[in-house]
C-alpha positions as CSV (number, residue, x, y, z in Angstrom):
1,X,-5.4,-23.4,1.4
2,X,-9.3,-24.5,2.9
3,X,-10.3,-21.0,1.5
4,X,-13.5,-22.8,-0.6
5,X,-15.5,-19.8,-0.3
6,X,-14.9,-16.3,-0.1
7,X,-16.8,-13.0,0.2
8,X,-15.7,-9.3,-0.9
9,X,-17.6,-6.5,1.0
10,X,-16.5,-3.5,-1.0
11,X,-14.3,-4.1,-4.5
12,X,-12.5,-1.2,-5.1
13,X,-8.8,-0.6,-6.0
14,X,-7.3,-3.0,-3.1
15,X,-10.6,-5.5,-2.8
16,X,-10.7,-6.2,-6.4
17,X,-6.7,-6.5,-6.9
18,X,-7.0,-8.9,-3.7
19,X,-10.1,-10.5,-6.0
20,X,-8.3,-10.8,-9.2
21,X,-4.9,-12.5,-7.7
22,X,-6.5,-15.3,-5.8
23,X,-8.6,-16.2,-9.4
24,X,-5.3,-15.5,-10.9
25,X,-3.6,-18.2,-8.3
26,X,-6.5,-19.8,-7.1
27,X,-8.7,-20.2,-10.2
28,X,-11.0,-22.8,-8.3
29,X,-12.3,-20.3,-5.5
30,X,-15.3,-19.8,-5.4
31,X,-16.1,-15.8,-4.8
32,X,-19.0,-13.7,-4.1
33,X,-19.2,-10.1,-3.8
34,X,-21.5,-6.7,-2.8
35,X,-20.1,-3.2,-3.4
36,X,-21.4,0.0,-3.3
37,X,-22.6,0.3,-7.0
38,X,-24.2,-2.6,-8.9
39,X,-21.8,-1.9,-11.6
40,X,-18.6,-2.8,-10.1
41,X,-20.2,-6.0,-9.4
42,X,-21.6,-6.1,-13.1
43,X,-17.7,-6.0,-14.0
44,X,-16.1,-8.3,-11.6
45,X,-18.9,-11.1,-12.7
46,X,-18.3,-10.4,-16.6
47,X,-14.7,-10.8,-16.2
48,X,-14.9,-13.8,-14.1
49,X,-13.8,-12.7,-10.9
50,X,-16.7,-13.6,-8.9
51,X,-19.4,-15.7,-9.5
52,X,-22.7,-13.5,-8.4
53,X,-23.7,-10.7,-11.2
54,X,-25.9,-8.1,-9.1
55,X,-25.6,-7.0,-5.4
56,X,-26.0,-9.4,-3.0
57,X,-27.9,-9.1,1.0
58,X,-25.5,-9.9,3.8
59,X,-26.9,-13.1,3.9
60,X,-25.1,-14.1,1.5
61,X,-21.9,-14.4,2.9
62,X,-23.2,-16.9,5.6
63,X,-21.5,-20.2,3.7
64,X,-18.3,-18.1,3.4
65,X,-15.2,-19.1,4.7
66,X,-13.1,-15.8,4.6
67,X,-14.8,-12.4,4.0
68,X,-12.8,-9.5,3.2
69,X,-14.4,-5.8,4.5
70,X,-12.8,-3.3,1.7
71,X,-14.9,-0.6,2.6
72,X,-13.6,3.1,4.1
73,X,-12.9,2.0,8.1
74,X,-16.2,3.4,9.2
75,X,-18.5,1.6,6.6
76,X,-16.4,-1.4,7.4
77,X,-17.1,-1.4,10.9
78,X,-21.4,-1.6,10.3
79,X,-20.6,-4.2,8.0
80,X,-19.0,-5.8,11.0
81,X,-22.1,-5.3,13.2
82,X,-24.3,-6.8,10.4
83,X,-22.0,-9.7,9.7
84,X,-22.5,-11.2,13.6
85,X,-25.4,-13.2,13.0
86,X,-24.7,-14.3,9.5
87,X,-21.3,-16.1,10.0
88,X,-20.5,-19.4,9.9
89,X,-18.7,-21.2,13.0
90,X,-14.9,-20.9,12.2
91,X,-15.5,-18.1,9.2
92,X,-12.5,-15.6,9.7
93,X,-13.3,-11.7,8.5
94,X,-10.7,-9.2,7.9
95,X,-9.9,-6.1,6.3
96,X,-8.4,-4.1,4.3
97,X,-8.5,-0.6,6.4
98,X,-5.5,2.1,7.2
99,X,-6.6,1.9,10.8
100,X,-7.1,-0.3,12.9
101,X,-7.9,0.8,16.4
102,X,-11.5,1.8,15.9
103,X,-12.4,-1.7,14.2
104,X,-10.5,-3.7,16.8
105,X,-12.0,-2.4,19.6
106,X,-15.9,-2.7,17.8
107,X,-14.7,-6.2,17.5
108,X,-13.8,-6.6,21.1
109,X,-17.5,-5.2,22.2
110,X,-19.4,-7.6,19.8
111,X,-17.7,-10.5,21.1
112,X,-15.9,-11.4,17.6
113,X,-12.0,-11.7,18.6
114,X,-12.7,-15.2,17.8
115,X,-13.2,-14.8,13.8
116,X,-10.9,-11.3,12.9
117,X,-7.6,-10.6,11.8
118,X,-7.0,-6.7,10.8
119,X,-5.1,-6.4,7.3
120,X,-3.8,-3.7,6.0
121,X,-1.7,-4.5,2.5
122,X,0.8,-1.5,2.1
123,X,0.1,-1.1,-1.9
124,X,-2.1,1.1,-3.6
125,X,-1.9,4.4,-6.1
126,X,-4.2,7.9,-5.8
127,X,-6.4,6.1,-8.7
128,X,-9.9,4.1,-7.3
129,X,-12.0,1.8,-8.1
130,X,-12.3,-2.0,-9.5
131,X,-11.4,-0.6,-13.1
132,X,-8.0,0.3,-11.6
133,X,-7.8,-3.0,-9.5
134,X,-5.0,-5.6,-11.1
135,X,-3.8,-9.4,-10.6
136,X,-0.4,-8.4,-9.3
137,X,-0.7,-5.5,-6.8
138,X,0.2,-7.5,-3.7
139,X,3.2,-8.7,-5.5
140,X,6.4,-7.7,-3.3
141,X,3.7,-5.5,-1.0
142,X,4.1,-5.8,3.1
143,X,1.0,-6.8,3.8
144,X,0.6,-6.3,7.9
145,X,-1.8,-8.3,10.2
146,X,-3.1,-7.3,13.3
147,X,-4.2,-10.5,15.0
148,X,-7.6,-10.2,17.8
149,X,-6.4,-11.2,20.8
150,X,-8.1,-14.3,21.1
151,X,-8.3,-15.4,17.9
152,X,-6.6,-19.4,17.7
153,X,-3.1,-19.5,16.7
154,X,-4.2,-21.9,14.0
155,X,-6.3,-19.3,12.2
156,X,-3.5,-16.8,12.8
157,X,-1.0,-18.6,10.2
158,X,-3.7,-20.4,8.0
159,X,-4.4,-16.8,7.2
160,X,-0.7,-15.4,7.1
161,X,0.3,-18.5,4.8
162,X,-3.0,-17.5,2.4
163,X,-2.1,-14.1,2.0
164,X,2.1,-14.9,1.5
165,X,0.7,-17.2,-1.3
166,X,-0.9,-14.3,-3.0
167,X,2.7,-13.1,-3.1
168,X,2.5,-10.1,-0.4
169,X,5.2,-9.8,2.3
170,X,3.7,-10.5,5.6
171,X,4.0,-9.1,9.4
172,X,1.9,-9.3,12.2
173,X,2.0,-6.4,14.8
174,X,-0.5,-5.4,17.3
175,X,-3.0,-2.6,16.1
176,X,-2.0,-0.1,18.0
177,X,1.5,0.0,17.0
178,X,0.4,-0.4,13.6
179,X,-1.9,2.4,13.8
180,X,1.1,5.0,15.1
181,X,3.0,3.6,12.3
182,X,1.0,3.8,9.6
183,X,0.1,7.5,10.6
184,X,3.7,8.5,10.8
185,X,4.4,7.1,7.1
186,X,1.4,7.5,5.6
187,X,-1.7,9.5,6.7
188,X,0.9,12.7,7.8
189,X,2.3,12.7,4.4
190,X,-1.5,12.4,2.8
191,X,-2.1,15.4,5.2
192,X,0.9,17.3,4.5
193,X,0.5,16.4,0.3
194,X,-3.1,18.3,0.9
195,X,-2.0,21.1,3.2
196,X,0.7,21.9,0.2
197,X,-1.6,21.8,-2.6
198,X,-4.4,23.8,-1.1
199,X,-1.4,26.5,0.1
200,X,-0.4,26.4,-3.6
201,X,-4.2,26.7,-5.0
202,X,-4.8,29.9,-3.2
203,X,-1.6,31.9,-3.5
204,X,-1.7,31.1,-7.3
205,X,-2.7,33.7,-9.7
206,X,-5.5,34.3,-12.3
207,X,-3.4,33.2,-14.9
208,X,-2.4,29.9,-12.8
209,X,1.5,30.4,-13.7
210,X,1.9,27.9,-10.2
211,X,-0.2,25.4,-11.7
212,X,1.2,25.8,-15.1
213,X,5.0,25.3,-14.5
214,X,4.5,22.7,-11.2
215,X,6.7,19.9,-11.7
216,X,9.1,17.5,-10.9
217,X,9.4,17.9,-6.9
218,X,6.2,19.2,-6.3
219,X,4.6,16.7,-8.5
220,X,6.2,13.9,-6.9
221,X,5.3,15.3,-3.1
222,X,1.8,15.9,-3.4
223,X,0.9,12.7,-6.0
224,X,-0.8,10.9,-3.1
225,X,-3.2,14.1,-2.8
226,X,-5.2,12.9,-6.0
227,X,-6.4,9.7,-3.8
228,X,-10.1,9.7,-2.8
229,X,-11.5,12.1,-0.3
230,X,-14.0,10.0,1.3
231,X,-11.3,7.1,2.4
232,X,-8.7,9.9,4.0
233,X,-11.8,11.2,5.8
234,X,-12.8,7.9,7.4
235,X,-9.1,7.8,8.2
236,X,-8.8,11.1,10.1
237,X,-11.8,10.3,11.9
238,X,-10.4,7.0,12.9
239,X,-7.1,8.0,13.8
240,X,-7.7,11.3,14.8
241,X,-5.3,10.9,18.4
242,X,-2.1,9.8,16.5
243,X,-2.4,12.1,13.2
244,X,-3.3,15.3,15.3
245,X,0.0,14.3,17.5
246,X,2.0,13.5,14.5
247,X,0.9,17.0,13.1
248,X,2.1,18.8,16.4
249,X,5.3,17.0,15.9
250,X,5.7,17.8,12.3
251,X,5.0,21.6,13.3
252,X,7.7,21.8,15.7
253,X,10.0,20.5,12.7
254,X,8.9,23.2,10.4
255,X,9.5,25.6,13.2
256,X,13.0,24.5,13.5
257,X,13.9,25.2,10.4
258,X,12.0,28.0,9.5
259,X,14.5,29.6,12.3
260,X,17.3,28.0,10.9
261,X,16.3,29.3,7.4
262,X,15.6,33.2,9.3
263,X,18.7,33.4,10.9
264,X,20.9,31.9,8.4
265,X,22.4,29.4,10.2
266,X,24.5,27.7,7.4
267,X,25.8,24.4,8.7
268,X,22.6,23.9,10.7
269,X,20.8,24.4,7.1
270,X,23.3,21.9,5.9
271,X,22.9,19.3,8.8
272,X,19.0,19.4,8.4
273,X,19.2,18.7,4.8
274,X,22.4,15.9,5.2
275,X,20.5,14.0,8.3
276,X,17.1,14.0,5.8
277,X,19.0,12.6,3.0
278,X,20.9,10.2,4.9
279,X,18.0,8.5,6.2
280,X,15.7,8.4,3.3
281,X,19.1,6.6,1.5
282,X,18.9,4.2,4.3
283,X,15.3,3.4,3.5
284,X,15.5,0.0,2.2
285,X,18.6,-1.2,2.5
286,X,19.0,-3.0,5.7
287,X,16.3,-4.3,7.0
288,X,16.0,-6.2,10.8
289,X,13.5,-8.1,12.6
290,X,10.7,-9.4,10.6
291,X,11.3,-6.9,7.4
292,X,13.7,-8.6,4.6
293,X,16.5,-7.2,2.9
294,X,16.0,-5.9,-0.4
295,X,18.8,-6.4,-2.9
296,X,18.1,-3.5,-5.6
297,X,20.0,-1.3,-7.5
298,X,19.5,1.4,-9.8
299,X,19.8,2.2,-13.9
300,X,20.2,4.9,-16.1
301,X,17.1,4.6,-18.9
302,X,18.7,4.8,-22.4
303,X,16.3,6.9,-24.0
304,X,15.3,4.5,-27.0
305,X,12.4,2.4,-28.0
306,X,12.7,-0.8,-26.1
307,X,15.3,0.3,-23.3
308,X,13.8,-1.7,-20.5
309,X,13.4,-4.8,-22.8
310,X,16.9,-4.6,-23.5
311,X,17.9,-4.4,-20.2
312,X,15.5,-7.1,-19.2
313,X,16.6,-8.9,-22.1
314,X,20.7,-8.9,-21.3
315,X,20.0,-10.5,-17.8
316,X,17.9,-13.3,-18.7
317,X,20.1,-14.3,-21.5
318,X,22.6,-15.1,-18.3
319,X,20.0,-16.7,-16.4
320,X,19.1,-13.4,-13.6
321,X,16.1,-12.9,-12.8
322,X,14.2,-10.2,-11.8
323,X,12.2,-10.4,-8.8
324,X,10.7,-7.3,-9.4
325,X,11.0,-4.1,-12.1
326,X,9.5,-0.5,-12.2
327,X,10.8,3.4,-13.0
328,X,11.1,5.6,-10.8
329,X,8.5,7.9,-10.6
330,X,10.3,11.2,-8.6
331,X,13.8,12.9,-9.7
332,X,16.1,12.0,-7.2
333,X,18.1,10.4,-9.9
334,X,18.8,13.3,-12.9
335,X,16.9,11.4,-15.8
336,X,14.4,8.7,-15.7
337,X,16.0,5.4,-13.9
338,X,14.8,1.8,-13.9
339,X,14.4,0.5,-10.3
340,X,15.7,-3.4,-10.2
341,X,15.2,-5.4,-7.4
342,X,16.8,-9.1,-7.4
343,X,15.9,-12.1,-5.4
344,X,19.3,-12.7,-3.9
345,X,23.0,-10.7,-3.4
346,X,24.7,-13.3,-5.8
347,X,22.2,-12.7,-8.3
348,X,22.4,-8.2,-7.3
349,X,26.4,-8.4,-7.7
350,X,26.6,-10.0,-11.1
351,X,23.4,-7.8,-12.6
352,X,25.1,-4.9,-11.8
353,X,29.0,-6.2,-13.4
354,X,27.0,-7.4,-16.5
355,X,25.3,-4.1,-17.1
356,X,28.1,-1.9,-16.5
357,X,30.2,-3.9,-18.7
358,X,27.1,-2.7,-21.5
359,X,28.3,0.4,-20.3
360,X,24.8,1.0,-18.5
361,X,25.2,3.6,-15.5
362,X,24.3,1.7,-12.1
363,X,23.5,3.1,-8.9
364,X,23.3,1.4,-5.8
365,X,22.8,2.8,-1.7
């Protein structure tokens, strides 16, 4: 990949994971980086992940032949402004933002569809910051690119092959669709995670018996409400037309079945909860057009020192392997399960007859 040189603007939790896995697969890369404390940079130079040890001007990024903006989507966009002079000829910037309307469009009025491609890598956790960064988040992670219009086709795919390399799963859409997207599946449930806890917060009492006995399900729905304030703000103010829609939508819902819930409406109670269920069982099963299909199953966690090495260990004795491994953090499943996802359905059907022949519970959708 004719990446020689590359520059990180911003190296938090998704820069410095994008940092660590192309010195992880692409050890000779030369990287240079500026972030908004000179101690992130302190840490990524110390550990080897980039080769300059204090902040650096934008200057600096003039030699570079891909620059990453990892900034919230408004900081991102001055960066932009201050990057037009500074670029090489043939330099391609992108980014790492959950919108991507606003920067687009700032891209269109400098006269710079030429050298972007919006990014947007669908990974991440409520924790921030380059401490929290690893080697292998963009493992297995859709990674989505939103090309500029006139940007060469060349650049398109020299930039789609780089980031499949780094072992993300990648789409192209246009921004706009991937902007009413991503704030149907992502920045409504941020807003809804934060509407719930604040509810929760103020009816609580003195002796915070809410906050004391919350768990499982309301654990698991408002986990995403721990991420950081400042990038969900740059978000609403970026995607303020879709999320404001998306929240009129989601209202109407909630009115439904508040009034199926007030006039006791049985099977209409039963249908909301069936049609919910039946779709988020879907999610992931089937996948069409440029998504792949994910051959996973499910397993019951014996609870015992070593239960996922023994697992792990009983299908690579008979040569299966795992394409990727995790638990599952919510409790749709009664007790903790182990989340197995294979590379192929050969490879699925006989994990799933070899660990119910160990008598291991398997569950599959």
């Amino acid at each position: 990949m004719d990446f020689g040189t590359i520059g990180f603007i911003g190296l938090g939790l998704i820069g410095g994971s994008i940092a660590k896995t192309i010195k992880r697969i692409y050890p000779a890369t030369t990287m240079i980086a500026t972030a908004g404390h000179a101690s992130t940079v302190t840490e990524a130079y110390e550990d080897g992940t980039i080769k300059n040890s204090s902040l650096l001007d934008i200057h600096a990024f003039c030699d570079c032949d891909l620059i990453f903006l990892c900034c919230p989507v408004q900081k991102n966009i001055e960066y932009l402004r201050a990057l037009k002079p500074v670029i090489k000829e043939g330099c391609i910037i992108t980014d790492v933002g959950s919108v991507k309307t606003d920067i687009h469009e700032e891209v269109i009025r400098l006269g710079m569809e030429q050298n972007f491609i919006g990014g947007h890598p669908m990974t991440g956790s409520e924790k921030t910051g380059y401490q929290c960064a690893t080697a292998y988040l963009l493992e297995n992670a859709y990674y989505i690119l939103t090309p500029s219009a006139s940007i060469a086709r060349e650049k398109q795919m020299q930039l789609l092959d780089y980031i499949s390399s780094l072992g993300a799963l990648t789409m192209i859409l246009d921004y706009r669709e991937h902007d009413h997207a991503t704030a149907s599946i992502s920045h409504l449930p941020h807003v809804i995670a934060s509407s719930l806890v604040n509810l929760i917060a103020k009816l609580d009492n003195e002796e915070e018996t809410m906050k004391t006995i919350a768990a499982g399900g309301f654990k698991d729905i408002t986990r995403i409400a721990s991420s950081s304030p400042v990038m969900w703000q740059n978000i609403c103010l970026s995607n303020r037309t879709q999320i404001t829609a998306l929240i009129d939508a989601f209202m109407d819902t909630l009115r439904e079945a508040r009034t199926l819930i007030d006039t006791q409406e049985a099977d209409a109670i039963y249908r909301f909860f069936e049609t919910a269920k039946d779709y988020r069982d879907s999610i992931n099963i089937t996948k069409s057009g440029p998504m792949k299909k994910v051959y996973e199953f499910y397993c019951d966690l014996i609870d015992e020192a070593g239960g996922i090495a023994t697992i792990a260990t009983i299908l690579a004795s008979n040569n299966l392997s795992i394409k990727n491994i995790g638990i599952i953090h919510n409790r749709e499943f009664e007790q903790g399960v182990l989340h197995i996802e294979m590379y192929d359905q050969d490879t699925l059907n006989e994990s799933i007859a070899l660990l119910k022949k160990y008598h291991y519970t398997v569950y599959t959708r």
